[in-house]
C-alpha positions in Angstrom: 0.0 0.0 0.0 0.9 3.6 -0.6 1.5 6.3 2.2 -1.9 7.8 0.6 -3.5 5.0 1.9 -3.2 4.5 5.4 -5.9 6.0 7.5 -4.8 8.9 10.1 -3.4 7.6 13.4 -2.0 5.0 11.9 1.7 4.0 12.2 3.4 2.7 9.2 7.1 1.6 7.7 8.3 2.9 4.9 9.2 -0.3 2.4 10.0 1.4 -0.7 10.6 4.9 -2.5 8.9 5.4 -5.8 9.7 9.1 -6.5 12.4 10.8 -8.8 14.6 13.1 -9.2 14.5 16.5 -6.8 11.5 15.2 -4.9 13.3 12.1 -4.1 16.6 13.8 -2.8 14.1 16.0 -0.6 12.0 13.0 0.3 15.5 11.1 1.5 16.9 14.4 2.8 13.6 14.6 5.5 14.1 10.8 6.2 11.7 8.9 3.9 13.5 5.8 3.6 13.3 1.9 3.7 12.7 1.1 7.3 11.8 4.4 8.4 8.5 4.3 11.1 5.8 7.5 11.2 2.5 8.3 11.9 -0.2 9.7 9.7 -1.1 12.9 11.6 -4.1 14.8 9.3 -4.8 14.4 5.7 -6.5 17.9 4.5 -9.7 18.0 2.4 -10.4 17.8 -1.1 -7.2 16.1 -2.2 -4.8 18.5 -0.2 -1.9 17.1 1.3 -1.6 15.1 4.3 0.8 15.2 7.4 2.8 12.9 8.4 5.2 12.5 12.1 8.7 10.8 11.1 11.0 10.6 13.3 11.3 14.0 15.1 9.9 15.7 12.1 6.0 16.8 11.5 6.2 17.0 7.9 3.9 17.5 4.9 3.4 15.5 1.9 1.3 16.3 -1.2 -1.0 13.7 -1.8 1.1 12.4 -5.4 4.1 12.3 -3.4 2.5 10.2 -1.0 1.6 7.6 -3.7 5.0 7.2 -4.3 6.0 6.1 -1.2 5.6 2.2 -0.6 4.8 1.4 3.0 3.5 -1.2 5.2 0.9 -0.8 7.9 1.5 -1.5 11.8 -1.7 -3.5 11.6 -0.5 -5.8 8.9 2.7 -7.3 9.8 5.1 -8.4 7.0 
């Protein structure tokens, strides 16, 4: 499942990376990568983007970004 995906409160894992280019050095940069934990915090209306806890950063991530990022639920253990 994509970061998109999971429902807010949630904790996930990131498995994979998807994204290229820029938005993947600044993706990397804030700490989205394999084995990283969060939390989905909010996801805004209409599409918007959605926040996300990682590590000791509250950061946010627009919604095609977030289908880039492969993770794995805490509720589904792999």
């Amino acid at each position: 499942m994509t970061l998109d995906q999971i429902a807010v409160g949630n904790d996930f894992v990131i498995s994979s990376l998807f994204a290229q280019g820029e938005i993947r050095r600044r993706l990397v940069d804030m700490g989205f990568v394999s084995g990283a934990r969060g939390r989905l915090l909010r996801k805004a209306l209409l599409g918007g983007p959605i926040e996300v806890s990682l590590g000791t950063w509250r950061v946010a991530v627009r919604l095609t970004e977030a289908r880039g990022i492969e993770v794995v639920g805490s509720d589904a253990r792999a």
